[in-house]
C-alpha positions in Angstrom: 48.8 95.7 97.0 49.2 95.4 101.0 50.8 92.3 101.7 49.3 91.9 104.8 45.5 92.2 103.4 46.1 90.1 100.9 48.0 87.4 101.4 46.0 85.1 102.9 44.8 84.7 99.4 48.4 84.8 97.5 49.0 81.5 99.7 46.2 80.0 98.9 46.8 80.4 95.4 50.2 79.2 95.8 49.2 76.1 97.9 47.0 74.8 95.8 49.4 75.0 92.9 52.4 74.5 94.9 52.1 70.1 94.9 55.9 70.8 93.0 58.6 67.9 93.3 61.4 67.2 92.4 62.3 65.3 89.1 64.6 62.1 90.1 65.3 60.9 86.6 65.5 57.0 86.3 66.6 55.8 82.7 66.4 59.3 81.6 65.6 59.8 78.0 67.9 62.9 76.3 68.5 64.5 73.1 69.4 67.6 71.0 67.4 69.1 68.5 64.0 68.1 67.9 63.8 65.3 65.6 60.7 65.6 63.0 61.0 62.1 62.0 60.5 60.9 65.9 56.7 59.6 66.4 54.4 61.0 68.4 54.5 57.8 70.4 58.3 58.0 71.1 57.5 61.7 72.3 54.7 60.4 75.0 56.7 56.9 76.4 60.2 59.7 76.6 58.2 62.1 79.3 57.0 59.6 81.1 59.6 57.7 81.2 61.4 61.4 83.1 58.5 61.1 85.6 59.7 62.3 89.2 61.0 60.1 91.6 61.4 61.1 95.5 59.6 61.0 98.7 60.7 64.7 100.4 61.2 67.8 99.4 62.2 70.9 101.1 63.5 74.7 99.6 62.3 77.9 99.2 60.3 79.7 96.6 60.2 82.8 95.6 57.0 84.3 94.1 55.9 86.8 92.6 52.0 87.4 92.1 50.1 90.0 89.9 46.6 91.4 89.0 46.0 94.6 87.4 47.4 97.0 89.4 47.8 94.8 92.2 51.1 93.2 92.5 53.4 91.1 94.8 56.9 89.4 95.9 57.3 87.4 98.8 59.6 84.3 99.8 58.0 81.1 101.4 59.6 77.9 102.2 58.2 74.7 101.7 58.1 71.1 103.1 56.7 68.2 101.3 56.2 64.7 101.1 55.0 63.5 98.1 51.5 62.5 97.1 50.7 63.5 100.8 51.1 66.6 102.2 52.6 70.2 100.7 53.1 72.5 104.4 54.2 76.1 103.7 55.1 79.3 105.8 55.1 82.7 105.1 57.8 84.8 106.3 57.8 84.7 110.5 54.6 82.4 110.3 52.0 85.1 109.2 50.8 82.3 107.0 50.5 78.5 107.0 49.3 76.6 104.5 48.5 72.8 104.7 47.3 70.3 102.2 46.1 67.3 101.0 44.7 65.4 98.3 41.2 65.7 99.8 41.8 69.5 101.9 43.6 72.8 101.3 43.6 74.5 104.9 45.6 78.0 106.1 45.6 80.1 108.5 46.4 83.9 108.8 48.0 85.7 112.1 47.3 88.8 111.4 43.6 88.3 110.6 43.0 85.9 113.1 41.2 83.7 110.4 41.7 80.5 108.7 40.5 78.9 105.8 39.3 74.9 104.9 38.2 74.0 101.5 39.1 72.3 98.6 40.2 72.8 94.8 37.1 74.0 94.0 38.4 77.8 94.1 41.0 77.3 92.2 39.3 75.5 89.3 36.9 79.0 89.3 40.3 80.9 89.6 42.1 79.4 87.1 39.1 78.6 84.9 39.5 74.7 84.3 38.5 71.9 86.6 42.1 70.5 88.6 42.9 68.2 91.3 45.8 67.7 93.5 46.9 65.0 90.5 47.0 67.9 87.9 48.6 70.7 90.1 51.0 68.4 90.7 51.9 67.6 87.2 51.4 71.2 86.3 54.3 72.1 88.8 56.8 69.0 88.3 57.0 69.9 84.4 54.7 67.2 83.5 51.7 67.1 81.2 48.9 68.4 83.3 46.4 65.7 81.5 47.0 62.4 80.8 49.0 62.0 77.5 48.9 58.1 77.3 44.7 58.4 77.3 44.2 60.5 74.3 45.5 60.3 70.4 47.7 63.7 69.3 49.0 64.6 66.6 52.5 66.2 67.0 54.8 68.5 65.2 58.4 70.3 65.8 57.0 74.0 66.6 59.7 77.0 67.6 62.2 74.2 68.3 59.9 72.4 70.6 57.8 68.5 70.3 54.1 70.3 69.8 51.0 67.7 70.3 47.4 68.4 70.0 44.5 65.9 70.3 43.3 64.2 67.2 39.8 64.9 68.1 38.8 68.5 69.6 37.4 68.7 72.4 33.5 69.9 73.0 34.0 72.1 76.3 38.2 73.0 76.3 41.1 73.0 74.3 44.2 72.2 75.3 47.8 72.2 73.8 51.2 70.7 74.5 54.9 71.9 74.0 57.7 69.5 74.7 61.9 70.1 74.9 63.7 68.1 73.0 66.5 68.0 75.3 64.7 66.1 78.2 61.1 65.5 77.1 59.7 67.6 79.9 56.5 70.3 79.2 58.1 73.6 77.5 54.8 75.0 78.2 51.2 73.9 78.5 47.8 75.5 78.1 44.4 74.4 79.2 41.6 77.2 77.4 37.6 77.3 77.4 36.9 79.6 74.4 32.9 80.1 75.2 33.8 81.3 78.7 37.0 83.0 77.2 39.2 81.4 79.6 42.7 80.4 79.6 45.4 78.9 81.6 49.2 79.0 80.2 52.1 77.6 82.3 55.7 78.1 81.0 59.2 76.3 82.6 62.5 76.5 82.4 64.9 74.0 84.2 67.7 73.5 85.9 70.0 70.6 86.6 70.8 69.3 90.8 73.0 66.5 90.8 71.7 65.1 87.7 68.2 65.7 88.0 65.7 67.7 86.0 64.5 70.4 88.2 62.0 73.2 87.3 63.6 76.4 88.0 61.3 79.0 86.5 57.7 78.4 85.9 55.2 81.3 84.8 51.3 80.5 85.3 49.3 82.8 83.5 45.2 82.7 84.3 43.1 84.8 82.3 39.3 85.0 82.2 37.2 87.5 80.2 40.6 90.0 80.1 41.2 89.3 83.7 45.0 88.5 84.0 46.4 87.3 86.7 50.0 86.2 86.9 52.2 83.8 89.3 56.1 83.4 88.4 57.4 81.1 91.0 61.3 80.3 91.2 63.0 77.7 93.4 65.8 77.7 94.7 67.5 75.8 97.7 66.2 72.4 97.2 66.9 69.6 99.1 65.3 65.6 98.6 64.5 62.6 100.4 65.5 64.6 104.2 63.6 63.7 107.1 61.3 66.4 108.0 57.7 67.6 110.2 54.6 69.3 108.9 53.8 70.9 112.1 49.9 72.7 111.5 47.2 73.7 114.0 44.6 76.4 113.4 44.7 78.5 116.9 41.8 78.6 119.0 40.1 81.7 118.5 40.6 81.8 114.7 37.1 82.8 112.5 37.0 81.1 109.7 36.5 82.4 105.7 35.0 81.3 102.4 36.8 83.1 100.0 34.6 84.4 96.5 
């Protein structure tokens, strides 16, 4: 895949997705092995009890992107501020990203074109509806959906807390994995059988100062035997420093609907 041709999309992927944070853990919950006996109810009040807890972030990521034969590494650093604004940069400013809770918004040098929209391609993407709320969840190690506003039953699955809803759903399943060590999402996936969609997302962690921090975390979005693939690692993370999002479209810029 040329880099240069392609990632103005790569970014917009990864902006979209990329509302990560850091995990400041107040009254942090922890265990060992998975305890069978522990009640689904325990399970949900221990993750959220783990929820995040900063107001900047800044680091790098590296990421590595792949469809069919198409595939992709590149590093990208990122400044946020949390619940407002997620600014990224490409290596040498060929890319920009900017966004919002209401607007995703990039723009590409070496195209001279930019691109203002919302999540709407990304739902199509990744084959579920999502908002800045969910992506953020989905990157922070958090349940993607709401686990306090549904019933689950749960089970210990490959070491793991497992919960599924009571009550299937009519147009999507979706499926919960939990570590026992620190309550955060092992893995979660969000399917739509009838349009033979699927979105998995897989963590791994590591520990900064005594905070839970998502280390490794592998999206995988697949629709009718279309994979595509997005393994992001951070590294370099720093919280709570003061920092700009510096972003302006230049004049002269045409700008793109991406399909």
């Amino acid at each position: 895949m040329d880099l240069h041709k392609n990632i103005s999309k790569i970014v917009l992927i990864l902006a979209m997705l990329f509302t990560f944070g850091a995990c400041k853990s107040t009254k942090s919950i922890t265990g060992g092995e998975a305890n069978a006996r522990l009640s689904t109810k325990n399970i949900i009040n221990a993750h959220y009890t783990n929820q995040p807890k900063f107001k900047t972030l800044r680091g790098r990521i590296k990421i590595d992107y792949a469809n069919g034969d198409d595939s992709q590494g590149v590093n990208v650093s990122l400044r946020m501020e949390k619940d407002k604004v997620i600014w990224m940069s490409a290596p040498l400013g060929v890319v920009k990203a900017h966004i919002t809770p209401k607007k995703v918004s990039f723009y590409n040098k070496l195209q001279n074109e930019y691109f203002d929209g919302d999540f709407s391609y990304l739902s199509d993407l990744l084959g579920t509806e999502l908002d800045f709320d969910k992506v953020q969840n989905l990157l922070l190690g958090n349940a993607v959906l709401d686990l306090r506003n549904e019933k689950f039953n749960s089970e210990v699955y490959n070491g793991n807390y497992q919960l599924k809803p009571k009550k299937a759903r009519e147009l999507f399943k979706i499926l919960f994995q939990l570590e026992p060590k620190n309550f955060k999402i092992a893995a979660q996936e969000i399917s739509q059988p009838e349009n033979a969609r699927q979105l998995t997302a897989k963590y791994t962690y590591q520990d900064i100062s005594g905070s839970v921090f998502p280390d490794e975390v592998k999206i995988f979005a697949e629709e009718a035997g279309d994979l595509t693939t997005i393994d992001l690692s951070f590294r370099n993370l720093e919280l709570n420093k003061p920092m700009s999002f510096p972003y302006k479209v230049p004049k002269g810029y045409d700008k793109i609907t991406l399909k």
